[in-house]
C-alpha positions as CSV (number, residue, x, y, z in Angstrom):
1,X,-19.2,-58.1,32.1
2,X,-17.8,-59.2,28.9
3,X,-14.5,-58.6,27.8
4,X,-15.1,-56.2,25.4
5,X,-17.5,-54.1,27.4
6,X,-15.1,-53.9,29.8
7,X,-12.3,-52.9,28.2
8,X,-14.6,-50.2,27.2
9,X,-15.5,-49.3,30.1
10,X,-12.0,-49.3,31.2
11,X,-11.2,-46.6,28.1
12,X,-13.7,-44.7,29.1
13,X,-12.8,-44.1,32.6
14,X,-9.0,-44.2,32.0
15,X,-10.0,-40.6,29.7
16,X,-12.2,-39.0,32.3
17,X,-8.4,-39.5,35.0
18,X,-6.5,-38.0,31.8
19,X,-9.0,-35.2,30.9
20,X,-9.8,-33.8,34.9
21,X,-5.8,-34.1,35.3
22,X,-5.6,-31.3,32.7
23,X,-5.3,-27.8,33.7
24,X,-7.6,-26.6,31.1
25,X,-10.4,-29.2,31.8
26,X,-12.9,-28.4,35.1
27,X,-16.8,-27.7,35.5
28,X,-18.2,-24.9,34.5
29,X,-16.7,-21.8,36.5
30,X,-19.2,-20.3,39.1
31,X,-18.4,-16.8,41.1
32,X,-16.8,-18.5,44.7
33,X,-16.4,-22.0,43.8
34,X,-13.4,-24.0,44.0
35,X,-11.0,-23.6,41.4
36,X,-7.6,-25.3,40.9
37,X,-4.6,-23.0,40.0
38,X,-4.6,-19.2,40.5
39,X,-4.3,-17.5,37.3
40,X,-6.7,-19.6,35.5
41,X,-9.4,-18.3,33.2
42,X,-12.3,-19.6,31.8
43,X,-16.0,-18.9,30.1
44,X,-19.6,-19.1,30.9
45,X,-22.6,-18.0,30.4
46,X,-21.3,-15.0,28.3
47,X,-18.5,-14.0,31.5
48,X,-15.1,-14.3,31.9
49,X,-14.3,-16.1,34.9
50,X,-10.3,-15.3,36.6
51,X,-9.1,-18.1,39.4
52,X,-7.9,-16.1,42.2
53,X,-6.1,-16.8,45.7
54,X,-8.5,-16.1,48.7
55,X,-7.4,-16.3,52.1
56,X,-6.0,-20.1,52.0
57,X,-7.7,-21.4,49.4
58,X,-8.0,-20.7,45.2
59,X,-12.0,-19.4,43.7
60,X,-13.4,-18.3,41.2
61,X,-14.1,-14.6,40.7
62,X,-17.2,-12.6,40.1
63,X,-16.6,-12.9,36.4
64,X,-16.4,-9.8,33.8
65,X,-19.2,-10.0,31.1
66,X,-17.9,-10.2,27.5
67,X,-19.0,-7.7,25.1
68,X,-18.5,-8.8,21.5
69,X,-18.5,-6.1,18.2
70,X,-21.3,-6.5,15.8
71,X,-20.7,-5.5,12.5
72,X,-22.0,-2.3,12.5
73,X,-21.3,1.3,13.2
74,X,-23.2,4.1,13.9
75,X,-20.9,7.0,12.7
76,X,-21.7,8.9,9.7
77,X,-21.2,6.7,6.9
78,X,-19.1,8.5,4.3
79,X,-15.6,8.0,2.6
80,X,-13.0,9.0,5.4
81,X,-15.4,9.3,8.1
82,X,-14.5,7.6,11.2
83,X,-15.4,4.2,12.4
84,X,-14.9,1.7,15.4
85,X,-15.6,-1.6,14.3
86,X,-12.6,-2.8,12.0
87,X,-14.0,-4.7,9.0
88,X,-17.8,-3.8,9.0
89,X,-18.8,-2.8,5.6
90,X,-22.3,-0.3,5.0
91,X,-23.4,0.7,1.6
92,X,-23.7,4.3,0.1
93,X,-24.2,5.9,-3.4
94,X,-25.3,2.6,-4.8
95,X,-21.8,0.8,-3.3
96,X,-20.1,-0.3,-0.1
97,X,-17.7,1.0,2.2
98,X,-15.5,-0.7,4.1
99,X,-13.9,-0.1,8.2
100,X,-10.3,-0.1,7.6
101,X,-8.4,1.7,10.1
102,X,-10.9,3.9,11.9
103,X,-12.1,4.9,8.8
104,X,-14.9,4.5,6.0
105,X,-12.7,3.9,2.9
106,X,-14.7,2.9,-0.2
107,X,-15.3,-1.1,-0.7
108,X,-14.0,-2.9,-4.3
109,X,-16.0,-6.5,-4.4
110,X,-14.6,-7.2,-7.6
111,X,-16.0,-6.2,-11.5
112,X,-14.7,-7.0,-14.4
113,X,-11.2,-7.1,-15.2
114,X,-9.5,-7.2,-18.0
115,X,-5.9,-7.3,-19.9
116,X,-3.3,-5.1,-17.3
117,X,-0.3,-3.5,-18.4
118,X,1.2,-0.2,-19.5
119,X,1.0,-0.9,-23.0
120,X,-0.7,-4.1,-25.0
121,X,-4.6,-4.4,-26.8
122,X,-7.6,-4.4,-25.0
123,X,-11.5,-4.5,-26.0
124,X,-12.6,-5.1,-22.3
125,X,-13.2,-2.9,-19.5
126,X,-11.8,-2.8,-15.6
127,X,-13.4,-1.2,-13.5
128,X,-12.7,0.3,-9.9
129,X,-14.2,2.2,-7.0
130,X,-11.6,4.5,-6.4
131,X,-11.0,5.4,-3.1
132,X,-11.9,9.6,-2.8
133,X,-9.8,10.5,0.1
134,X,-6.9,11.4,-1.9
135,X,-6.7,15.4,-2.3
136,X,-3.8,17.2,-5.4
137,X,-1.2,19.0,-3.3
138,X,1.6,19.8,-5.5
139,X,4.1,18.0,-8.3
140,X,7.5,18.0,-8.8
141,X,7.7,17.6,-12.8
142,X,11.1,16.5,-15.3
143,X,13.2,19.1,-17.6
144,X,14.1,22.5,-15.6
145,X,17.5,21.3,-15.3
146,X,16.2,17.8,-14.1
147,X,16.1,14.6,-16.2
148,X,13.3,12.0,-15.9
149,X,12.2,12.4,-11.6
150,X,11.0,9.0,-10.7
151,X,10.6,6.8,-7.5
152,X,10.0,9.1,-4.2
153,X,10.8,7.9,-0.9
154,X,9.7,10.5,1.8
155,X,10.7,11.6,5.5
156,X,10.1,14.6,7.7
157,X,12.9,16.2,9.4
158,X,13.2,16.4,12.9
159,X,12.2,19.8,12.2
160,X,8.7,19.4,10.8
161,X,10.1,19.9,6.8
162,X,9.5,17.2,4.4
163,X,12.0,16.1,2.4
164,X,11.5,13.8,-1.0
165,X,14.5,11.7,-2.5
166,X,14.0,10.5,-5.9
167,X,16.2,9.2,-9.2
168,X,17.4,12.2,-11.6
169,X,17.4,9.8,-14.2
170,X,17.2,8.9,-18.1
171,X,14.3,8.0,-20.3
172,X,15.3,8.2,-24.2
173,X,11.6,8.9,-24.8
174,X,11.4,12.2,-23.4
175,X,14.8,13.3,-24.7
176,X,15.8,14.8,-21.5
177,X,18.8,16.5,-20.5
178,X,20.0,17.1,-16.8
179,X,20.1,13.4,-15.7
180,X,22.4,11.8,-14.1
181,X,21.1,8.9,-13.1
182,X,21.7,9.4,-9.2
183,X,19.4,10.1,-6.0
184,X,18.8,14.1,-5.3
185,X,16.5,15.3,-3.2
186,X,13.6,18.3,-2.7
187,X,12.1,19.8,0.4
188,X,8.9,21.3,1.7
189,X,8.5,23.6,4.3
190,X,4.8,23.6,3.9
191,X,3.4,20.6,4.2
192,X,4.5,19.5,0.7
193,X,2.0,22.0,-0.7
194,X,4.9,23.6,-2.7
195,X,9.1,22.3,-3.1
196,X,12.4,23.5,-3.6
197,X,14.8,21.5,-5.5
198,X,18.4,21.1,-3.0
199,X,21.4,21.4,-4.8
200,X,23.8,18.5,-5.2
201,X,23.7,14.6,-5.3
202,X,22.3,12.9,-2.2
203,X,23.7,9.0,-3.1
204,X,25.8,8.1,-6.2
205,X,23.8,5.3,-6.5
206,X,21.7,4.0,-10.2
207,X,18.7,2.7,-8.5
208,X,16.2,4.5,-6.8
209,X,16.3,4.0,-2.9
210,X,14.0,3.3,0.5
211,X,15.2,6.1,2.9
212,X,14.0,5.7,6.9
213,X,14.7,7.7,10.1
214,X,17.3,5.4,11.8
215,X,16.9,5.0,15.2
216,X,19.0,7.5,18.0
217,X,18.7,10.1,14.8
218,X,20.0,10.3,11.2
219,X,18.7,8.2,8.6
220,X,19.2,5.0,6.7
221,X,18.7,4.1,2.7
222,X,19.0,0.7,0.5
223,X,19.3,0.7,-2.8
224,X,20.9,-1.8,-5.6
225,X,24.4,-0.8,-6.7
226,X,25.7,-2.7,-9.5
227,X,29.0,-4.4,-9.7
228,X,30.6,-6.8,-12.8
229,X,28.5,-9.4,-12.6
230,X,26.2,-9.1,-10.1
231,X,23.6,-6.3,-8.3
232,X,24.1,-6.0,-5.0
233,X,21.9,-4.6,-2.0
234,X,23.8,-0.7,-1.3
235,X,23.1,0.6,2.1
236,X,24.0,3.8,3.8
237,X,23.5,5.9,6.8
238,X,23.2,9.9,7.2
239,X,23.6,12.2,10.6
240,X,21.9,15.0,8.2
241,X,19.9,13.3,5.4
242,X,22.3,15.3,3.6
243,X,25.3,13.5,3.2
244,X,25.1,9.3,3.1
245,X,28.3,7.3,3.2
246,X,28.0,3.7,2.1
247,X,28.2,1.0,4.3
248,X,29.2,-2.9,3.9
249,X,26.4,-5.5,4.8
250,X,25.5,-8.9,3.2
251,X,22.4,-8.1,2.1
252,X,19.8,-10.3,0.1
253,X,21.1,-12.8,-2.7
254,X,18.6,-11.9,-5.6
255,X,19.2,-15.2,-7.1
256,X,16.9,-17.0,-4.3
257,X,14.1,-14.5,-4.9
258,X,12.3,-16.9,-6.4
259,X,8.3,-17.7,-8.3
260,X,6.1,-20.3,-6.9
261,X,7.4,-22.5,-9.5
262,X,11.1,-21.5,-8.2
263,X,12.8,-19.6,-11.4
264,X,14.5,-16.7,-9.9
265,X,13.0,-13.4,-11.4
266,X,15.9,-10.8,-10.5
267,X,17.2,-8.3,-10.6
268,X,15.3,-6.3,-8.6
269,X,13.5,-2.5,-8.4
270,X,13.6,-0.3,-5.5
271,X,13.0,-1.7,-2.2
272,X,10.3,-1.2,0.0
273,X,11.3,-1.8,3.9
274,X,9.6,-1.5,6.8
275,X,10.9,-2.4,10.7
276,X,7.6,-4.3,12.2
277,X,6.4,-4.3,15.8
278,X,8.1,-7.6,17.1
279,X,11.8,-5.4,15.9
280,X,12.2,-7.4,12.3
281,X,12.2,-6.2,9.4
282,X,10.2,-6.3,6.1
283,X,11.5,-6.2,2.4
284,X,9.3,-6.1,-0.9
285,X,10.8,-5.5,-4.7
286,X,10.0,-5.8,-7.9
287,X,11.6,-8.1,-10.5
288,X,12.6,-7.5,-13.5
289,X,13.8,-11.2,-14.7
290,X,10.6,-13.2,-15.4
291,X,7.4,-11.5,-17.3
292,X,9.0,-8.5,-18.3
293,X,7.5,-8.4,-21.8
294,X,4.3,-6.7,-22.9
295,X,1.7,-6.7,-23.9
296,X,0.6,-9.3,-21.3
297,X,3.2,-8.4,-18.4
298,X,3.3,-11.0,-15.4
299,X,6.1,-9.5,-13.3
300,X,7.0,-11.0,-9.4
301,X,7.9,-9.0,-6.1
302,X,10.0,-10.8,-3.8
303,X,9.5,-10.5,-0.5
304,X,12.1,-11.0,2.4
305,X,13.0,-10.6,6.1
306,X,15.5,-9.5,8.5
307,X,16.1,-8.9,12.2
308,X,18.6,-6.3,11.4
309,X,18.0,-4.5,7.8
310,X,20.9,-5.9,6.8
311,X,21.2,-9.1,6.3
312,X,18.0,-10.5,4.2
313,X,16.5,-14.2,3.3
314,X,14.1,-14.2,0.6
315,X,10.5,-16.3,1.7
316,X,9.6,-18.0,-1.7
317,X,5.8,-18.6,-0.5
318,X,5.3,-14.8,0.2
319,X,6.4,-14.4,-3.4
320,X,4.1,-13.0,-5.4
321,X,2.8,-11.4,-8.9
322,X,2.6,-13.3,-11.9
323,X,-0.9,-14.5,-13.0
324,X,-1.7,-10.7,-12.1
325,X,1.1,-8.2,-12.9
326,X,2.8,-6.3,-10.5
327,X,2.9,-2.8,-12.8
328,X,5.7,-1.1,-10.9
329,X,7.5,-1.0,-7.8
330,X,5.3,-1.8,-5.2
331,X,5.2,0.0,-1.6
332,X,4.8,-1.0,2.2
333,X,4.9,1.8,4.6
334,X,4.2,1.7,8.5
335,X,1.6,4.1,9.2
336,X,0.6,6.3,12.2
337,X,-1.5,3.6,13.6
338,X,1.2,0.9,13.8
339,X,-0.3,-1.0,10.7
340,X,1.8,-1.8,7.5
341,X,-0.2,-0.8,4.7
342,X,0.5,-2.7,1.2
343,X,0.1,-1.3,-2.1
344,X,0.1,-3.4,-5.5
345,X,0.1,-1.0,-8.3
346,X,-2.1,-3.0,-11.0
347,X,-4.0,-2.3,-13.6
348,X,-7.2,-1.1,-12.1
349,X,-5.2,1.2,-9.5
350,X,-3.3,0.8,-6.3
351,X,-4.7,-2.2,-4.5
352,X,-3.9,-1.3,-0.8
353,X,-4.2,-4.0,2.4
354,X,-3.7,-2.9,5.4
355,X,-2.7,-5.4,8.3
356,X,0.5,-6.5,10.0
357,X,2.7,-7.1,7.6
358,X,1.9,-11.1,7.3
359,X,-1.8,-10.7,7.1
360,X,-4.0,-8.1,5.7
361,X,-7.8,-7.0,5.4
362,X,-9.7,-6.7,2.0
363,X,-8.3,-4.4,-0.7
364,X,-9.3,-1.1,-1.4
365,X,-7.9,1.2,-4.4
366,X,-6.0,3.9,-4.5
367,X,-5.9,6.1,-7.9
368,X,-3.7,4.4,-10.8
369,X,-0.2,5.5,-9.7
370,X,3.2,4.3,-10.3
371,X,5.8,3.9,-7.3
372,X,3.3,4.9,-4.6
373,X,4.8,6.5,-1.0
374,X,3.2,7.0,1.7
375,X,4.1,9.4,5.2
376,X,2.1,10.4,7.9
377,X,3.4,13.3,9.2
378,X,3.6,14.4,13.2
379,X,0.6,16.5,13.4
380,X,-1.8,13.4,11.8
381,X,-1.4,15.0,8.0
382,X,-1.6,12.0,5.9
383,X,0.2,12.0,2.1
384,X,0.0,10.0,-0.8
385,X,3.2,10.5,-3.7
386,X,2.2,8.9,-6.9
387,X,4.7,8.5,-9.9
388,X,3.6,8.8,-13.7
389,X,5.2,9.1,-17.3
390,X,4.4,10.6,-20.2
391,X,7.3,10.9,-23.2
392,X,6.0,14.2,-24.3
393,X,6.9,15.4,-20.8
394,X,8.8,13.0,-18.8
395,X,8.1,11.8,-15.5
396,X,6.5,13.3,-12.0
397,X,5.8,12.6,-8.2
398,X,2.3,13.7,-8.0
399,X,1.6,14.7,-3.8
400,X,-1.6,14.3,-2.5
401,X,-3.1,14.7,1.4
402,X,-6.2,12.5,2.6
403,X,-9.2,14.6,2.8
404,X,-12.6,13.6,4.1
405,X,-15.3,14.4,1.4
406,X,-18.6,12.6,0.5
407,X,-17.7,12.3,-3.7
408,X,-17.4,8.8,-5.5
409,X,-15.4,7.9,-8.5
410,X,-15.3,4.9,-10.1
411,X,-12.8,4.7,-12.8
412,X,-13.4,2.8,-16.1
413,X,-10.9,2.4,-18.4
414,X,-10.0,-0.1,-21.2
415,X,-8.3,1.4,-24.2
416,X,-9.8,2.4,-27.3
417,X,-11.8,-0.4,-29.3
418,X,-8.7,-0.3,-32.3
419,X,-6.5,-1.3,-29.4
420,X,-3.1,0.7,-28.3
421,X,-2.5,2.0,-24.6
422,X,-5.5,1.9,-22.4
423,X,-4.5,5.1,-21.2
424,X,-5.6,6.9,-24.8
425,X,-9.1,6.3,-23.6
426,X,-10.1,6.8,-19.8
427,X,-13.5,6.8,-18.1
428,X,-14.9,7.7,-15.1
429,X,-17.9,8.1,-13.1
430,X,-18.3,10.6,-10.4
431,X,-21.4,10.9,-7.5
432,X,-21.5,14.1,-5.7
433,X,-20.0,17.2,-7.8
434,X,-21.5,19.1,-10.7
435,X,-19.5,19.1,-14.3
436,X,-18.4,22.7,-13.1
437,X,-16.9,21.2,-10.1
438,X,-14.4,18.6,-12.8
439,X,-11.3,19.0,-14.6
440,X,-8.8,16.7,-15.6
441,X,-4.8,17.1,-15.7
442,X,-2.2,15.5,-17.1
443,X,0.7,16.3,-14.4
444,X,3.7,14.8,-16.5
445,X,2.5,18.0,-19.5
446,X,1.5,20.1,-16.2
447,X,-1.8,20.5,-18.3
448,X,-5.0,20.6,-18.4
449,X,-6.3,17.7,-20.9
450,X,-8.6,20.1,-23.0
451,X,-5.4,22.1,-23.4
452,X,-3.3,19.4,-24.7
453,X,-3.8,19.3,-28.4
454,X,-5.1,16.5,-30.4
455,X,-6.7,15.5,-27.3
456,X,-10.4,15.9,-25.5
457,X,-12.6,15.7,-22.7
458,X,-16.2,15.5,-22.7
459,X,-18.6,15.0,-19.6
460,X,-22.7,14.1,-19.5
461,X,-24.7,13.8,-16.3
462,X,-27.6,11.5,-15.8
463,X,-29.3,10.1,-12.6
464,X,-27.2,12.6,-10.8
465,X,-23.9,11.0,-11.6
466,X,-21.5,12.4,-14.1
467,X,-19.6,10.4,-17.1
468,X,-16.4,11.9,-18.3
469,X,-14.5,10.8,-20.7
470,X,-11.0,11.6,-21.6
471,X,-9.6,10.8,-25.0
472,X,-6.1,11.6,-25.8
473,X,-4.7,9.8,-28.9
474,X,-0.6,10.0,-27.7
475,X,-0.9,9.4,-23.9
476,X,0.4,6.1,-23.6
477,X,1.0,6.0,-19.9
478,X,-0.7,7.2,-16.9
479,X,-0.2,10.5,-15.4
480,X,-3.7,11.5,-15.8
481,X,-5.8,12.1,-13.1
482,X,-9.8,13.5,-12.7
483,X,-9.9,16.2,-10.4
484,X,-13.3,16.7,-8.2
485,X,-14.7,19.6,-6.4
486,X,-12.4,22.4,-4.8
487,X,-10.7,20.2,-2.8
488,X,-9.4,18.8,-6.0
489,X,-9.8,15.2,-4.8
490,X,-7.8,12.4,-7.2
491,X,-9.2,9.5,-9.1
């Protein structure tokens, strides 16, 4: 044999010792043949094959056969409705929806997109199939002794009561009184249907605050207090959600939140903080440092972890923002079904992922909302809290529960063709309801639009699907909302 053939050869064979000496590597399982190491598993012919011990020596078992998902469901395909197989997508009214944790939620592939912001010039159009599984509950509105409400963070009491903390605070455009700029609180005994303003301050803290149920009872909050010269993470702890006394912890150094092109783009909003299954914890907050200037905002979040709440290091490639423009604070809540759901207020609506905190499935869109919340409460009730401004009115947390309902609304909105807020000009489409069935409100005025003077709303149908339009000349932010059927469900 010549030298090189049989040095070949000698590879060769040398790899076959290597690869059988592997514990992965055998023949192909069969039920009762020999097998090397109990414990072992393996695949064939569409079974799952376990090593076990047998008397003296180690086999292969009978095998369990592997069932694998298809794509499809056969529940009742409609926004809400329930579903098994996590991802599958189906169409209806002329769209998809999408399987996103066991439910049918309405499917956004993309559209056209165009300039995002609160304020700036537009000529284009974004469009958005709004998610119809959001039903009005109640609002908690500014003035009445209140200055500008802003920035809920909810939690129900051991007792079943819902309670919402928020910022009493200042906004010179609604020439306000009552504010003082710190966290009170409101609760529901209801099911958030209506509220009762409680009496006193909550935390003498400036910025608005993430409050959770702290483990072995009482609660916990973080915030950003401000010192001279620097912001600095405040945290405290309550027995009562009542009363919170500050408490000393290092925190997160807002200088090393940084972009993907490393400029630090603090200080920072709120924070929103979950505690993940593995016992870390999970930190996202808007910036205020970088992008900050309409009309074309590009602001960042900064995301960062902890194994304690506490102590926090900022993970520059989770960064993110920029390019697209994170429009307020955005919001990551762990839900009833152990998933962390992520909303990105932008300019089409709330784009919401749902996964584990590092990974998430496709986006689907909540209505337009500032500062969204979420809570699931005990008994499976699901709510929404959406924040909005308006300077003839100030501000308001807008509550909402997920109902299941068969409508579709797609929201299209781009401003008026002379330019100015995109919110003087809003347009949407809705499948399922008659014009009689459709109103829309401004909840910062606590109005119906077509009360509001100056300002209009007009509605066609064609094909079965209703256009309305709503045109209102000095709304430059949103806190208008088109309200379908008796369930008064949100887009």
């Amino acid at each position: 044999m010549p030298p090189k053939v049989r040095a070949v050869a000698i590879s060769v064979i040398t790899l076959a010792i290597v690869l059988l000496g592997q514990p992965g590597f055998s023949a192909a399982p069969k039920a009762g043949a020999t097998c090397t190491k109990a414990g072992l598993t393996a695949t064939a012919s569409g079974f799952k094959f376990t090593c076990v011990k047998k008397g003296k020596k180690v086999v292969w078992n009978s095998g369990v056969k592997i069932v694998v998902a298809t794509p499809t469901d056969s529940g009742a395909v409609q926004p809400n409705g329930k579903c098994s197989v996590e991802g599958a997508k189906a169409p209806l009214n002329g769209g998809e929806v999408i399987c996103q944790n066991g439910t049918w939620q309405p499917f956004n592939s993309g559209g056209t997109t165009g300039t995002t912001g609160t304020t700036g010039t537009t000529g284009t159009t974004t469009q958005a199939l709004v998610t119809t599984t959001w039903a009005y509950l109640s609002v908690i509105t500014s003035g009445n002794g209140l200055g500008n409400v802003s920035d809920a963070s909810l939690v129900q009491t051991p007792s079943g009561d819902i309670r919402v903390y928020f910022k009493n605070g200042n906004d010179s455009g609604a020439k306000l009184t009552g504010f003082d700029n710190y966290i009170h609180s409101a609760i529901s005994k209801d099911a958030g249907k209506t509220w009762t303003i409680e009496s006193g301050v909550r935390m003498q803290v400036t910025s608005p605050v993430e409050v959770l149920p702290k483990t072995g009872g009482g609660y916990q909050a973080w915030g950003w207090s401000h010192a001279p010269g620097r912001d600095y993470m405040y945290y405290a702890e309550s027995s009562d959600g009542l009363t919170f006394t500050e408490i000393s912890v290092p925190g997160l150094d807002v200088n090393k939140c940084l972009t993907t092109a490393g400029v630090a783009f603090g200080p920072l909003g709120d924070p929103a903080i979950v505690k993940l299954a593995d016992g870390t914890w999970l930190l996202h907050a808007q910036g205020f440092g970088v992008g900050n200037t309409g009309p074309n905002f590009a602001r960042w979040v900064c995301v960062a972890t902890s194994p304690d709440g506490k102590t926090w290091t900022p993970v520059q490639s989770r960064s993110y923002g920029g390019t697209i423009d994170v429009e307020t604070n955005p919001n990551i809540y762990m839900n009833k079904s152990g998933k962390v759901e992520w909303m990105w207020p932008g300019g089409r609506g709330v784009e919401t992922r749902i996964g584990d905190g590092t990974t998430y499935g496709e986006a689907i869109t909540y209505p337009k909302a500032g500062d969204p919340e979420r809570l699931d409460l005990a008994d499976g009730t699901e709510l929404f809290a959406m924040g909005g401004f308006d300077g003839r009115g100030g501000g308001a947390i807008i509550f909402a529960k997920r109902v299941t309902n068969s409508y579709v609304i797609t929201s299209v909105s781009g401003g008026p063709p002379t330019g100015g807020s995109p919110n003087r000009l809003l347009t949407w489409t809705v499948k399922g309801a008659a014009v009689t069935d459709i109103s829309v409100m401004n909840f910062c005025i606590n109005k119906k639009v077509t009360e509001i003077s100056g300002a209009t709303v007009t509605m066609t149908t064609s094909g079965g699907v209703v256009t309305v339009v709503s045109k209102d000349p000095a709304n430059e932010h949103a806190c208008v909302y088109v309200l379908v059927g008796p369930e008064k469900i949100m887009g």
